[in-house]
C-alpha positions in Angstrom: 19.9 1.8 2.8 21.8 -1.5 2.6 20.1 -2.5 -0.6 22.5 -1.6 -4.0 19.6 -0.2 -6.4 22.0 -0.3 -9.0 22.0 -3.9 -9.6 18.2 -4.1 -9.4 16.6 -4.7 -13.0 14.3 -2.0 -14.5 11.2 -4.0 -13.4 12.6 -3.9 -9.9 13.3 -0.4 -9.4 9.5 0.1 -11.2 8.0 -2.2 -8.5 10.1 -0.8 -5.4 8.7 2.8 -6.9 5.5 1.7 -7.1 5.3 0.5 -3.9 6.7 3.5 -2.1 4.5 6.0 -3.8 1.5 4.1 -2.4 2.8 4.3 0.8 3.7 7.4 0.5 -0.1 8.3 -0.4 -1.0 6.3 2.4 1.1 8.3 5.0 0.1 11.5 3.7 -3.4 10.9 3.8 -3.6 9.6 7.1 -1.7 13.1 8.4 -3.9 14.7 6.5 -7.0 13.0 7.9 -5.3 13.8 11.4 -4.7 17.2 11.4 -8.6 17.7 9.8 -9.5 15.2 12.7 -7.9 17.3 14.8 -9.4 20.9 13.3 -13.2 19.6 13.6 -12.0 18.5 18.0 -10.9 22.2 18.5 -13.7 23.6 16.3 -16.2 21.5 18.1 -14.9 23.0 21.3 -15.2 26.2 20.5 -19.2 25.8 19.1 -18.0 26.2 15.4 -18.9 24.7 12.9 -15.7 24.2 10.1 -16.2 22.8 6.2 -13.1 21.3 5.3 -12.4 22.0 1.2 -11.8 19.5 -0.5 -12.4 17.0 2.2 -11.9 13.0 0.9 -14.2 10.5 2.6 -11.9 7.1 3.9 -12.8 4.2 1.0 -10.3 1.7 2.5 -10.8 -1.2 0.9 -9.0 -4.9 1.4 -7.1 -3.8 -1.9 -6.2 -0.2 -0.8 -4.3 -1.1 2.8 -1.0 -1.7 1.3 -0.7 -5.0 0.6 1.2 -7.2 -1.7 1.5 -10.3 -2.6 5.0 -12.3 -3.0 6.0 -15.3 -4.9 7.5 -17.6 -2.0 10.0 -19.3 -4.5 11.2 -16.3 -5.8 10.7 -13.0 -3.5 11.6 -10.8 -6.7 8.0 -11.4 -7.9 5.5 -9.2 -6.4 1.9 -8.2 -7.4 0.2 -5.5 -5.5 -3.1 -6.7 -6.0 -4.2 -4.6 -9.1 -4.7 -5.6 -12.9 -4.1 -9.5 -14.0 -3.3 -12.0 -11.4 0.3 -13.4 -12.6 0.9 -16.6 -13.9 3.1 -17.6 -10.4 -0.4 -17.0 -8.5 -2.8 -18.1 -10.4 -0.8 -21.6 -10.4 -0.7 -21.7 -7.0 -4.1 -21.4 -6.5 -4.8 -23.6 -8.9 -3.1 -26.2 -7.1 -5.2 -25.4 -4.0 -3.0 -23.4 -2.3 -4.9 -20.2 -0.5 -3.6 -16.7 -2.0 -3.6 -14.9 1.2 -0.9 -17.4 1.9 1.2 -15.1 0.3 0.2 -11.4 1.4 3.0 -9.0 2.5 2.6 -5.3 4.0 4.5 -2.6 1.6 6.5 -2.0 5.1 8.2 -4.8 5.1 8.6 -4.9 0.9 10.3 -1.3 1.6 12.6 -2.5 4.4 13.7 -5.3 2.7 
């Protein structure tokens, strides 16, 4: 990793964590919803019928696709989306500017 986390501040390292968890979740669920995917193809095949336990229907929503939003005069402020606009955004929309101006995908959040 070329980033030194040691000289990130607390509310950084709490952002950088948050982000990766989601996608995390994201990647996990997506294998997940493979391999059952896959189970129901074979079981198909074969004339059998399968109930997957505990089965989770997809509720992707514009919020939920791992996006962020980044403050273009400082890159260090990020909001995923989630509780209170911050004061950076709401100011720039205020002043007319569009806020999917500034959408990010966690990829490139956790890269950088």
């Amino acid at each position: 990793m070329n980033n030194d986390l040691t000289k990130k501040s607390e509310a950084e390292l709490e952002e950088l964590a948050t982000m990766a968890a989601t996608l995390l979740k994201e990647r996990r669920d997506s294998r997940r919803n493979t391999a059952i995917a896959q189970i129901k193809e074979i079981a198909a095949a074969a004339n059998i019928t399968v109930t997957i336990k505990g089965e989770r229907k997809s509720k992707q929503s514009a919020e939920a696709t791992g996006k962020i939003y980044q403050n273009p005069d400082d890159p260090n402020q990020q909001w995923s989306g989630k509780g209170f606009e911050p004061k950076w955004l709401r100011a720039l929309v205020k002043s007319g500017r569009n806020r999917d101006e500034f959408l990010v995908a966690i990829e490139q959040q956790i890269a950088a």
